[in-house]
TIZABA-168423 format. One record per atom (N, C-alpha, C): residue in one letter; x, y, z. Coordinates in steps of 0.2 Angstrom, whole numbers, plus 2048, in hexadecimal, padded with zeros to 3 digits. Example, Ala and Ser with C-alpha at 12.3 -4.5 7.8 and 13.67 -1.06 7.14 Angstrom:
2
A8427E4827;A83E7EA827;A8427F0827;S8407F5823;S8447FB824;S840800827;
END
This chain:
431
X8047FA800;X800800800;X804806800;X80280A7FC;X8068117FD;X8028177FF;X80581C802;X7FF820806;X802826804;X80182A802;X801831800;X7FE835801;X7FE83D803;X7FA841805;X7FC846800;X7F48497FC;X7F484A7F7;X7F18527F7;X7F08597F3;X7ED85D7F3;X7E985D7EC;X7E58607EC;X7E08607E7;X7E28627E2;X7E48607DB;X7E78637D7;X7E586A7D2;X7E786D7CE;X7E48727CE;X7E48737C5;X7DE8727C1;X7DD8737BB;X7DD8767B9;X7DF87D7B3;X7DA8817B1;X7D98817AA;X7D28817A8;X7D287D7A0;X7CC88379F;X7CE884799;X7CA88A796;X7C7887790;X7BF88878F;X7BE882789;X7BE886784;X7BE88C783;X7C089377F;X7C488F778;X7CB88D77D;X7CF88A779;X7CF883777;X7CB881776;X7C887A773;X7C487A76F;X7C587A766;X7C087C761;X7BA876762;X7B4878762;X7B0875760;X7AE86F75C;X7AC86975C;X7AB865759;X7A6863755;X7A2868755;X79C869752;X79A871752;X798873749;X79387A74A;X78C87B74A;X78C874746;X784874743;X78386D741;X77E86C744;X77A865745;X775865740;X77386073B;X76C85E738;X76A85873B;X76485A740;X760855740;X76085173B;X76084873B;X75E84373B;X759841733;X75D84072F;X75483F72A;X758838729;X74E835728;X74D82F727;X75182D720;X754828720;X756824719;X75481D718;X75581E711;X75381770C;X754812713;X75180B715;X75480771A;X75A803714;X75F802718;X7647FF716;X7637F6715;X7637F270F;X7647EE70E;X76A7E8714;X76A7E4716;X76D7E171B;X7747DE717;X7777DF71B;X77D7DE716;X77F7D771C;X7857D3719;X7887CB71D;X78F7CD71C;X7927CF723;X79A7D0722;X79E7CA726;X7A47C6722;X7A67C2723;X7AC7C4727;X7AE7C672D;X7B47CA72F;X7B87C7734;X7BE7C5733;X7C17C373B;X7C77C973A;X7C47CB743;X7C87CF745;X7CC7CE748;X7D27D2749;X7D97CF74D;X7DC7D774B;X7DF7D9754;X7E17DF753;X7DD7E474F;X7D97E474D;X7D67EC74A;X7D77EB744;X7D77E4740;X7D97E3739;X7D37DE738;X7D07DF733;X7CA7DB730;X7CC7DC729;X7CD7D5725;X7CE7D571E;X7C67D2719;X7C37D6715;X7BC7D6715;X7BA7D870D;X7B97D2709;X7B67D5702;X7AF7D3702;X7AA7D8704;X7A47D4702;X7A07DA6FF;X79C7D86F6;X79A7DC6F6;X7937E06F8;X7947E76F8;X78D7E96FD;X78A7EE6F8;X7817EC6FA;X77E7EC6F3;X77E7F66F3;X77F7F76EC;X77E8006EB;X7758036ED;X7768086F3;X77380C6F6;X76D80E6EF;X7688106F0;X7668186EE;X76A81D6F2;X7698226ED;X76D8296F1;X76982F6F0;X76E8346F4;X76883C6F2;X76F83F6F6;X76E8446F4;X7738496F6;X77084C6FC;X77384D701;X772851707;X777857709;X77785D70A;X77B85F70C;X77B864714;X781862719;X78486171F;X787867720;X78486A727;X78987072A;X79186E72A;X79387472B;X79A87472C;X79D872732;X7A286F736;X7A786F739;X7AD873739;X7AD87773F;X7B287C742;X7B487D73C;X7B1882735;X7B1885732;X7B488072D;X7B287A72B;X7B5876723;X7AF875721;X7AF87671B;X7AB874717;X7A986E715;X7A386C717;X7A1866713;X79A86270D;X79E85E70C;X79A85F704;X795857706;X790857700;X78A855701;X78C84C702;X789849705;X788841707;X78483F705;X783838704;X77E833703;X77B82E706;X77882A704;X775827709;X77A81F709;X77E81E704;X78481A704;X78981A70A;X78982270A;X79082470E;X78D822716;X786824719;X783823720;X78481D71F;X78281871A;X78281071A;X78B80D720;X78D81271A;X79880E71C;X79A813725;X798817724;X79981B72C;X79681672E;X78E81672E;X78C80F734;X79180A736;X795808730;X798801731;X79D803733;X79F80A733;X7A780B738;X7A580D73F;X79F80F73F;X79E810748;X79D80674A;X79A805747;X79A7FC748;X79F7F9749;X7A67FA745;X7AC7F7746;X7B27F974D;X7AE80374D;X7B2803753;X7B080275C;X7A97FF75C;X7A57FD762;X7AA7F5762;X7AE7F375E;X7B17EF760;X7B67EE766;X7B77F3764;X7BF7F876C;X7BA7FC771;X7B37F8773;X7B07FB777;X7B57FA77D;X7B9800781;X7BD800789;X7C27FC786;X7C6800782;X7CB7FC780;X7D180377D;X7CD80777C;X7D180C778;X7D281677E;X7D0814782;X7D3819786;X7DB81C787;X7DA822787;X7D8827786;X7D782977D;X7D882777A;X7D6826772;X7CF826773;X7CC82776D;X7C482576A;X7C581F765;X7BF81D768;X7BE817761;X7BD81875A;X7C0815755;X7BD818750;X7BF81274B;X7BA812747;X7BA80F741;X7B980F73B;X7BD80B738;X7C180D730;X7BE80872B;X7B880A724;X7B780571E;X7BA808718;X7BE805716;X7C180670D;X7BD804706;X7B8808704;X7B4806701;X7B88086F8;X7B58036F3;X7B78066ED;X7B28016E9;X7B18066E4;X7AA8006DD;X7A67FE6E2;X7A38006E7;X79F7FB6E9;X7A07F76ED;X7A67F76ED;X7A87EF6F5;X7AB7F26FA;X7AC7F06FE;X7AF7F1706;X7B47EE704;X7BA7F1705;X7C17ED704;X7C57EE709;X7C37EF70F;X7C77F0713;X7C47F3717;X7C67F2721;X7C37F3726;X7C87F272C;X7C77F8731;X7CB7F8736;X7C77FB73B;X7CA7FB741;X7C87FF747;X7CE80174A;X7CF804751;X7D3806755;X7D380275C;X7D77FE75C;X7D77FA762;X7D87FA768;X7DE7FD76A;X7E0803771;X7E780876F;X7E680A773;X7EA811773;X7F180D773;X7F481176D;X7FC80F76C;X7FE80A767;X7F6807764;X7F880275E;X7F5807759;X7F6804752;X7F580874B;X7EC80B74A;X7E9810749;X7E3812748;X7E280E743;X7D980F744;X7D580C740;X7D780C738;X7D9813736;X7DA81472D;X7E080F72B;X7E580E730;X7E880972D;X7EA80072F;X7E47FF730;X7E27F9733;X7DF7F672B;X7D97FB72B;X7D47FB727;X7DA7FF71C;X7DE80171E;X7E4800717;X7E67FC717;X7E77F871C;X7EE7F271D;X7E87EB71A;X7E37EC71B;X7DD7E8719;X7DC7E7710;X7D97ED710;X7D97F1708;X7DD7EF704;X7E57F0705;X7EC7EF702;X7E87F76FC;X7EE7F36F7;X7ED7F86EF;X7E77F96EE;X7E37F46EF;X7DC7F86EE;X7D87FF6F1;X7DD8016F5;X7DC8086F7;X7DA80C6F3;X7DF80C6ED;X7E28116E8;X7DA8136E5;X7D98196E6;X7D381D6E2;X7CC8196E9;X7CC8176EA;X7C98136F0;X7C581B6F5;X7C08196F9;X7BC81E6FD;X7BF81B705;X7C181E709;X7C181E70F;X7BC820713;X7B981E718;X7B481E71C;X7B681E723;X7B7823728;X7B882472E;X7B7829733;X7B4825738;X7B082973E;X7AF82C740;X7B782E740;X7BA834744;X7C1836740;X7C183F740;X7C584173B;X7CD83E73B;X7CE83B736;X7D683B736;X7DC83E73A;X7E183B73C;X7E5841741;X7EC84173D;X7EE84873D;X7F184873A;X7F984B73E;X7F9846741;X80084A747;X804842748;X80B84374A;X80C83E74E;X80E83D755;X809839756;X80983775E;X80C832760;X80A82B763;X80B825763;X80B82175D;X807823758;X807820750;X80882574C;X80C827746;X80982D742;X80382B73E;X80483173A;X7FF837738;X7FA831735;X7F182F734;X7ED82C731;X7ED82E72B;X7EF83772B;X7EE839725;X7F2836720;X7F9837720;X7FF83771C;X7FC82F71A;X7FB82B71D;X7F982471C;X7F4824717;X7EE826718;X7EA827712;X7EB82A70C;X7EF83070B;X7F4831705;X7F782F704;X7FB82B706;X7FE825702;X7FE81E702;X7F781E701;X7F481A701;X7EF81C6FA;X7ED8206F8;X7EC8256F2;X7E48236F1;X7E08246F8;X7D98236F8;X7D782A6F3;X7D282A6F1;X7CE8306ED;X7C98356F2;X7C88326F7;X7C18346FB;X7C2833702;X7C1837705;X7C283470D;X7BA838710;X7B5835715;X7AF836719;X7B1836720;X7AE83A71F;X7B083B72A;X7AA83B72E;X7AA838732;X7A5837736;X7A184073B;X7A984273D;X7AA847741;X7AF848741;X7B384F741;X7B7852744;X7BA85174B;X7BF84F74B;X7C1850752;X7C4854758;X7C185375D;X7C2859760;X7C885B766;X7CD856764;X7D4857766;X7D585C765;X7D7862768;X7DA867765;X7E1868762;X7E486275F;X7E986075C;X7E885E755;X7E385B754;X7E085974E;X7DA85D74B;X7D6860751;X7D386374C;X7D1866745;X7CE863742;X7CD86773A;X7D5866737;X7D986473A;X7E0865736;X7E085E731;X7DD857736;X7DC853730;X7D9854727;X7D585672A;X7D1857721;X7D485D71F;X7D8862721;X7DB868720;X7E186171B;X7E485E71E;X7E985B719;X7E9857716;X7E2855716;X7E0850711;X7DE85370A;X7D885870C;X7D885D708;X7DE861702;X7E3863706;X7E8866702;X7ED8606FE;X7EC85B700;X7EE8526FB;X7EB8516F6;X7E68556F4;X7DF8536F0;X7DC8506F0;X7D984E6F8;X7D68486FA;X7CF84A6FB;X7C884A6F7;X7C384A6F8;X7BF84A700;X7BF851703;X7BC84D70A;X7B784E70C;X7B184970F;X7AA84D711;X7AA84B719;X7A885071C;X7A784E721;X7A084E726;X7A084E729;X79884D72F;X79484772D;X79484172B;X79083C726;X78F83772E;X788838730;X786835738;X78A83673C;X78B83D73E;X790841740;X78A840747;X78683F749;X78283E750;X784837752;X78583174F;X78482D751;X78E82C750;X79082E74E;X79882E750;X79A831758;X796839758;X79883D75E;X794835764;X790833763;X78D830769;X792829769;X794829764;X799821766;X79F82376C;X7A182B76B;X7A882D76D;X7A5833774;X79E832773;X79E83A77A;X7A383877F;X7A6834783;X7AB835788;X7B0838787;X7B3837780;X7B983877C;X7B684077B;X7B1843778;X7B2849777;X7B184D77D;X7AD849781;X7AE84F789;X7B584F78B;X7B784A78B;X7BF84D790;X7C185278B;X7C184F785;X7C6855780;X7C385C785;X7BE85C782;X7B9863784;X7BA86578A;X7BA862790;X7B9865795;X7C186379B;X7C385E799;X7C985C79C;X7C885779E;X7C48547A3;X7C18507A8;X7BB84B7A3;X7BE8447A6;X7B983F7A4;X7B28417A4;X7AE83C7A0;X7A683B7A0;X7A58387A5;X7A083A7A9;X79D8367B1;X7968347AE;X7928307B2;X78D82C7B0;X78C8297B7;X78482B7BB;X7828297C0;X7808217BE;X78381D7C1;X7838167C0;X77E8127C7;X77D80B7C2;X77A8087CB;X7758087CF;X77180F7CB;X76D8117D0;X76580D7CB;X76380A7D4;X75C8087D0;X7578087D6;X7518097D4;X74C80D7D9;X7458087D5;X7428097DD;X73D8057DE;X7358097DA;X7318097D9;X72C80D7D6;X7298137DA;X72A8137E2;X7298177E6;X73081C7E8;X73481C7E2;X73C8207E6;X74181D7EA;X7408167EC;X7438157F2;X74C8117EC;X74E8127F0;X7578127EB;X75780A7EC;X75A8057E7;X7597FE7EA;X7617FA7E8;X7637F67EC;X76B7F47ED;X76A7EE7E6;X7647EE7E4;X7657E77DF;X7657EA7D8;X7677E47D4;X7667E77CD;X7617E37C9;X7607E47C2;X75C7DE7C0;X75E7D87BD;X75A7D37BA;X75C7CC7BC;X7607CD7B4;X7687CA7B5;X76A7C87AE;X7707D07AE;X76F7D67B3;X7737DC7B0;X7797DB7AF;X77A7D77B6;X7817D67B7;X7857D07B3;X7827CD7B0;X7857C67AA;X7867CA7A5;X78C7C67A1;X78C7C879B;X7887CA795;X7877D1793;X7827D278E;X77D7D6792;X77D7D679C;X7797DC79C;X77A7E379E;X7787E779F;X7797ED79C;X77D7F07A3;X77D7EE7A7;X7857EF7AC;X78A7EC7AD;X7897E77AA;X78F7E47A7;X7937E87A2;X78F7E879D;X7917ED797;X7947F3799;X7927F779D;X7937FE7A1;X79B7FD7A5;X79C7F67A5;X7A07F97A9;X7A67F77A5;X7A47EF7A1;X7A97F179B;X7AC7F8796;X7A67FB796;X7A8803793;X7AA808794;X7AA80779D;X7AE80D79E;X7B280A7A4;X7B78117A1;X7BE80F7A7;X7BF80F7AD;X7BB8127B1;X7BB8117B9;X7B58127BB;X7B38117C3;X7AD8107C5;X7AF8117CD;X7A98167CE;X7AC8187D6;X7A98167D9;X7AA8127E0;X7A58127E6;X7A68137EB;X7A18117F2;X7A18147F6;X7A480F7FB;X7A8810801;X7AB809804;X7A4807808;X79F80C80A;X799807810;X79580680D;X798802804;X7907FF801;X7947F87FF;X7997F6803;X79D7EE803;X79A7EB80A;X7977E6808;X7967E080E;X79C7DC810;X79C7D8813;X7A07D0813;X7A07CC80C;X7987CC80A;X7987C9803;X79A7CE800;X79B7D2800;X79D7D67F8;X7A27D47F4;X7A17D67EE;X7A67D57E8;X7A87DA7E6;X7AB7DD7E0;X7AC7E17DD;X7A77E27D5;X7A77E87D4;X7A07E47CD;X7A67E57C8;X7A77E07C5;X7AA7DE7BE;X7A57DC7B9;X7A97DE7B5;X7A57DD7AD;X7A47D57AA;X7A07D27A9;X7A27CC7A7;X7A07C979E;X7A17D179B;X7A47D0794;X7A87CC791;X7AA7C878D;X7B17C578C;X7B67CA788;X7BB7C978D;X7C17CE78A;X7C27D578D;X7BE7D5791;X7BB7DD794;X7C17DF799;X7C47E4796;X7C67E779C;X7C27EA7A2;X7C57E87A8;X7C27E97AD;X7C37F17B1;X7BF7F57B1;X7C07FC7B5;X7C27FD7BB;X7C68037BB;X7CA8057C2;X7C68047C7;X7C58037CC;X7BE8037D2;X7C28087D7;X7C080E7D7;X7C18157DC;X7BE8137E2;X7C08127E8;X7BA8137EE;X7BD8177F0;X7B981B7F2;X7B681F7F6;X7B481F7FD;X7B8823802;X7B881F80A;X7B782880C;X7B382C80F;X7B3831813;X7B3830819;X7B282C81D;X7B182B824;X7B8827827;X7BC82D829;X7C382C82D;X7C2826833;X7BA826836;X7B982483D;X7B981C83A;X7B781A834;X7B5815833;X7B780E830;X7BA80A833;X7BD803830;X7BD802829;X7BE802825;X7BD80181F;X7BD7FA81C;X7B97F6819;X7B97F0817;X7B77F0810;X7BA7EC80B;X7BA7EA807;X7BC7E4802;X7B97E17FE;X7BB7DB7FA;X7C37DA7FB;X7C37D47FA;X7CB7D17F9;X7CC7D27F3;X7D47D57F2;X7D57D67EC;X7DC7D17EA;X7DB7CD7E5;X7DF7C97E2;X7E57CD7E1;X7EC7CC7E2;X7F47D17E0;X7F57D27D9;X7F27CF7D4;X7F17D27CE;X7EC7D67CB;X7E77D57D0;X7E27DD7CE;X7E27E47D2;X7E87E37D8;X7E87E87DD;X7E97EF7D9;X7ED7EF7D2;X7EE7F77CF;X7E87F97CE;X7E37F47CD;X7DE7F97C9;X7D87F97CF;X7DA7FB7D7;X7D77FE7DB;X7D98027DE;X7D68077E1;X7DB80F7E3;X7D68117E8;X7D78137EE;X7D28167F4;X7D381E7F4;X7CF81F7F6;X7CF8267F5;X7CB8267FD;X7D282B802;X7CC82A809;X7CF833808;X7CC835810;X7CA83D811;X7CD83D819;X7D483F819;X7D6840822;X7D9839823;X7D983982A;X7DD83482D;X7D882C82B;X7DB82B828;X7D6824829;X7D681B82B;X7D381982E;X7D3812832;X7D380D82D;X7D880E82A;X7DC805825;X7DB7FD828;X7D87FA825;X7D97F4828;X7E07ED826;X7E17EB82B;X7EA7E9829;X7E77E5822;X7E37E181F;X7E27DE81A;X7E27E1814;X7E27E9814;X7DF7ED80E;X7E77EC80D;X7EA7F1811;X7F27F0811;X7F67EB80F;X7F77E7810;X7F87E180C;X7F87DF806;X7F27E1802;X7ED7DF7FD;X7F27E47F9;X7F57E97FB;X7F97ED7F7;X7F77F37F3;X7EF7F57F5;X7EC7F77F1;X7EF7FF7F3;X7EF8047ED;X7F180A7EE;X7ED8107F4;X7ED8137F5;X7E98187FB;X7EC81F7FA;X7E58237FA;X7EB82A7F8;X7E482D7FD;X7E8831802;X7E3836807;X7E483E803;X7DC841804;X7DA846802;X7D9848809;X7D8851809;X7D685680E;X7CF85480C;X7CD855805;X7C6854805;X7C68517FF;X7C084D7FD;X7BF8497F8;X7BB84B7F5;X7B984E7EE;X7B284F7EA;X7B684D7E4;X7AE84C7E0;X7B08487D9;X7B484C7D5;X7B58527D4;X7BA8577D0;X7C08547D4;X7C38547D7;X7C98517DB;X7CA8477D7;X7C48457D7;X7C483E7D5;X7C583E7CE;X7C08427C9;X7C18437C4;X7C98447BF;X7CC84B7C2;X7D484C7C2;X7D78467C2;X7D58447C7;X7DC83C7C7;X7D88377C0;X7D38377BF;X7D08337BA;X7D68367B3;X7D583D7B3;X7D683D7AE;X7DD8407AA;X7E183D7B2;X7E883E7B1;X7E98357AF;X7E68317B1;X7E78297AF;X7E48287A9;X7E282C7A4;X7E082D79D;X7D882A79B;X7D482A7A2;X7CF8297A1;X7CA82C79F;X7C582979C;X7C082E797;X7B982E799;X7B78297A0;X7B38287A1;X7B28247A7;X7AD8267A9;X7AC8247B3;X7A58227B3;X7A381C7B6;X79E81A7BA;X79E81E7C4;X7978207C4;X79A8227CB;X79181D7CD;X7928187D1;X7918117D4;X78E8137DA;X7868147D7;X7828147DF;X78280B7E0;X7818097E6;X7808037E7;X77E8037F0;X77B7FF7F1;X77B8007FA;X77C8037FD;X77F804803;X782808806;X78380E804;X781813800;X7858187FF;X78881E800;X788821805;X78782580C;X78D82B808;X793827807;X79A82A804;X7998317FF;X79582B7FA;X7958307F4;X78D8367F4;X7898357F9;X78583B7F6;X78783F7F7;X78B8437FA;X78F84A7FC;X79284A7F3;X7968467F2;X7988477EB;X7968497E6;X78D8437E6;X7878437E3;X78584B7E3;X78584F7E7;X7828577E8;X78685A7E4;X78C8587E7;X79285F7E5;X79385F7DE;X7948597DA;X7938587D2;X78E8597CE;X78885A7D1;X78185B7CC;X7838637CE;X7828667D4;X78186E7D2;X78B8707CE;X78E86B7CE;X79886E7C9;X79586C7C3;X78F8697C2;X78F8677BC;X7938617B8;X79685B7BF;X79C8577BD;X7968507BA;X79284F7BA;X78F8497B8;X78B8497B2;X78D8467AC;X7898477A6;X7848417A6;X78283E7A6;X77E8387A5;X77D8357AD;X7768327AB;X77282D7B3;X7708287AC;X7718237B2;X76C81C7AE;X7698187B6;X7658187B5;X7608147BA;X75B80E7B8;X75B80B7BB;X7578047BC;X7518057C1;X74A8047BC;X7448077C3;X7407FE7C2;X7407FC7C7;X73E7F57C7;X7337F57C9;X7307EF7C8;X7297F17C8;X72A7EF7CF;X72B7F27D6;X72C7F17DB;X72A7F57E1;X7247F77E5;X7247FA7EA;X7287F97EF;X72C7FE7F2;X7317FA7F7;X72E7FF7FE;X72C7FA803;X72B7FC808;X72E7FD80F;X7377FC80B;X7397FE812;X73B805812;X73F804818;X74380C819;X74980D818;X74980B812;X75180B80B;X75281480B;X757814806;X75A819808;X75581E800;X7568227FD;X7518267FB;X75582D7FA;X75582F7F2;X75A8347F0;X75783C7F3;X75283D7F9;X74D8417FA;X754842801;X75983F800;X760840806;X763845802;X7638477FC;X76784C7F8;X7648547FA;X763856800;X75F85B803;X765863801;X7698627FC;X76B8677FF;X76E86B7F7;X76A8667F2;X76B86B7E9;X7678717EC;X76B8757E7;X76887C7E7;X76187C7DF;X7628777DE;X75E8787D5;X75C8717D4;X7588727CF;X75486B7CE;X75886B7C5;X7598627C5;X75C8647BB;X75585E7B9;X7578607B3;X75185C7AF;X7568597A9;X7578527A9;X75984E7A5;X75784E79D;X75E84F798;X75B850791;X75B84878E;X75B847788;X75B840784;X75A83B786;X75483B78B;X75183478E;X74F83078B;X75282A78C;X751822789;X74F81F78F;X74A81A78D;X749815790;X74880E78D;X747809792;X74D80278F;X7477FC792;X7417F978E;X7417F4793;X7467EE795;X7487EC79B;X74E7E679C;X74A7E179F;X7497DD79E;X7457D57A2;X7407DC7A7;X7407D97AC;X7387DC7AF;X7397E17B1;X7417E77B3;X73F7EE7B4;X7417F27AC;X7437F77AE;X7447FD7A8;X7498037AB;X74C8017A4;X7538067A6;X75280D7A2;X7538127A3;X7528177A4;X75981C7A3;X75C81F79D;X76282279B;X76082A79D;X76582F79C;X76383879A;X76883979D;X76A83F79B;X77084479A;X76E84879F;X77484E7A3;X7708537A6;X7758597A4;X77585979D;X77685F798;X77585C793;
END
C-alpha cells in the first residue's frame, strides 16, 4: 500500500480555446431502407479482409452544414449506408481504445467493400490503415469512408492522412470532424490540398453519439460521468437490486461497465458478501473501481482483491483514516484527500487518460450523496440511467428526497426508455 497526501489539483481550461466540433446540425431525414447486406469478416487486430459485393443504393443529393468553417459537399444515401458500417466496425473496440475514439474505416470502389478496419487501442495503427492494409492496390482511385476525421499529425502512429495519399484513394467521407484541437479541420485541410475529394458530416449524429465521451474530455478536460446503478421502486424508494440477467453477459450493466473506464463507489455499500461488479463480456476490460471512504471514524471493509488486480483499485479516503491490516496487504493504492468531491476524482480520471466514469449507486450509499449534490449543481454529471422495477417497496429504504440541499431542479433532455425482462430502464442527459 502506498499512502500519499495529496492537494487538490488545479486546472484551468478555457473551452474558448477548443474549436468546436459542430456548427450546424440537420436534423435526421428518413432514407430509402437499406437492403441487408452478409459480411463475411474475421477480425484480428483492427484488420478485416472483406470482398463482398453490396447491392448499389438509390441516391439523392443532400446538402450538410459546415464544420468549423469547411465546406461540405452534398452525400448520398450510399455514403449514410458505408458510415453505418464504420460506426459498426468501430463498436468493436468497445473499452478498448482510451483515451483515443473509436473509429471506423470502409474502402469502397465500383461498388464493393474492399477493405475494412477499426482502431483497436491506443498506440496500435488507426482504423484507415488497417482498413488500406485490407484494400492493398485496390485503394487506388477507391472512396474512403471514415467516422472520424483523419489526423494528420504524428503522435504514437503517423499521420492517417499521408497514408491515404499514398495510398491514392480519390474520395475520402467523414463522419465528423474531430475535435482534438490538434487535428481539427487540419485533416481534410490536407487532404483537400492532395486533391483528395472530401465530404464531410455524412451521419455525423450517430458518429458524435458513438464518441460523446471522447468529445467531452476533448471539450471540457474531464471525463464523461453517467449516474449508474441506480434503480428505484415505483414509489421512489432507491433499491440495492438489479434486474434479472443485467449483470450476465449481454445485459445492460454488464455492457456499461465493459464501456467505460472506471466506476466509483462508496465503501458502506460492501457487505461480507460483496464482490466487486465486473463485466462479464468476453474479452472486456475490466474498470478501475474508485471507492470512496469519507468517514475517517469508520473501519473500512471491502472485497478481497486477488495481487493481480490490485492496480486497477485505488481508495480515495478524506483525513485520517481507519485501514484495515488486510486492505494493506492486498497492496492496493490509498491516496488521502483534505476533502474529496468528484471534480478532485474526475482530475485524477483524467490524468489516467480516461474518457469516461460510472459513478455506482448501489446499497449503502451514504459516501457519495454529498458528491451526488456537489456535481449536479458543477454541472460534473452528463447522463443518469436507472432501472424502475414494477415493485411497491414498503420499507424504509433510503430515498433520493435525502438530496435536501440542490439549489435547482434539472430536467433531463433525450430520454430513452428500454423495456428489459419485467422492469424498464430509463436513459437522459442533463444537458
Amino acid at each position: 500500500m502506498h499512502l500519499q497526501t495529496l492537494t487538490q489539483p488545479t486546472y484551468i481550461l478555457n473551452s474558448s480555446s477548443f474549436l468546436p466540433y459542430s456548427c450546424f446540425i440537420v436534423p435526421f431525414q428518413p432514407v430509402v431502407p437499406y437492403p441487408k447486406c452478409v459480411y463475411d469478416s474475421n477480425f484480428k487486430n483492427g484488420f478485416c479482409s472483406l470482398f463482398k459485393r453490396v447491392p448499389r443504393l438509390l441516391t439523392s443529393s443532400r446538402t450538410h452544414g459546415g464544420l468549423i468553417g469547411i465546406r461540405c459537399e452534398s452525400f448520398t444515401d450510399e455514403d449514410r449506408f458505408y458510415m453505418r458500417r464504420c460506426v459498426q466496425l468501430a463498436k468493436t473496440a468497445i473499452g478498448c481504445t482510451s483515451p483515443n475514439p473509436m473509429v471506423g474505416c470502409v474502402i469502397v470502389k465500383d461498388g464493393n467493400i474492399v477493405g475494412e478496419g477499426f482502431h483497436p487501442k491506443a498506440g496500435q495503427p488507426h482504423a484507415e490503415v488497417f482498413a488500406l492494409r485490407s484494400a492493398g492496390d485496390s485503394s487506388e482511385d477507391a472512396t474512403a469512408y471514415v467516422s472520424l476525421e483523419p489526423c494528420n499529425h504524428y503522435g504514437r502512429t503517423p499521420p492517417c492522412t499521408e497514408a491515404l495519399i499514398r495510398a491514392k484513394v480519390k474520395r475520402v467521407v467523414v463522419g465528423m470532424v474531430d475535435p482534438n484541437p490538434i487535428v481539427a479541420s487540419k485533416g481534410v485541410e490536407r487532404l483537400r490540398e492532395s486533391g483528395i475529394d472530401v465530404t464531410v458530416g455524412v451521419e455525423e449524429e450517430l458518429c458524435k453519439n458513438l464518441n460523446e465521451a471522447y468529445i467531452h474530455r476533448m471539450l471540457t478536460g474531464k471525463p464523461f460521468t453517467m449516474l449508474s446503478r441506480y434503480s428505484l421502486s415505483v414509489n421512489g424508494r432507491i433499491l440495492s437490486q438489479l434486474g434479472e440477467g443485467s449483470t450476465q453477459s449481454g445485459g445492460y450493466y454488464s455492457q456499461l461497465l465493459q464501456e467505460y473506464d472506471a466506476v466509483i463507489l462508496s465503501s458502506t455499500s460492501f457487505t461480507e458478501k460483496s464482490s466487486f461488479p465486473t463485466s462479464q463480456e468476453p474479452k472486456a476490460n475490466q474498470p478501475m473501481k474508485i471507492i470512496v471512504h469519507r468517514n475517517p471514524n469508520l473501519l473500512m471493509q471491502i472485497p478481497t482483491v486477488p495481487p493481480e488486480a490490485a492496480s486497477q483499485v485505488i481508495i480515495f479516503t478524506a483525513g485520517d483514516t481507519a485501514l484495515n491490516t488486510e486492505l494493506a496487504q492486498q497492496g492496493i493504492e490509498t491516496v488521502v484527500f483534505d476533502q474529496i468531491s468528484l471534480n478532485t476524482i474526475l482530475d485524477y480520471c483524467g490524468c489516467q487518460g480516461f474518457c469516461n466514469v460510472l459513478l455506482d449507486i448501489q446499497g449503502d450509499c451514504d459516501d457519495l450523496l454529498e458528491l451526488i449534490e456537489d456535481s449536479l449543481e458543477q454541472g460534473l454529471l452528463q447522463k443518469v440511467m436507472m432501472e424502475v422495477f414494477p415493485l411497491w417497496d414498503g420499507s424504509e429504504g433510503s430515498s433520493f428526497l435525502a438530496l435536501k440541499n440542490l439549489k435547482r431542479s434539472f430536467r433531463l433532455k433525450k430520454l430513452k426508455s428500454t423495456k428489459v425482462k419485467d422492469s424498464v430502464l430509463i436513459e437522459g442527459y442533463f444537458c
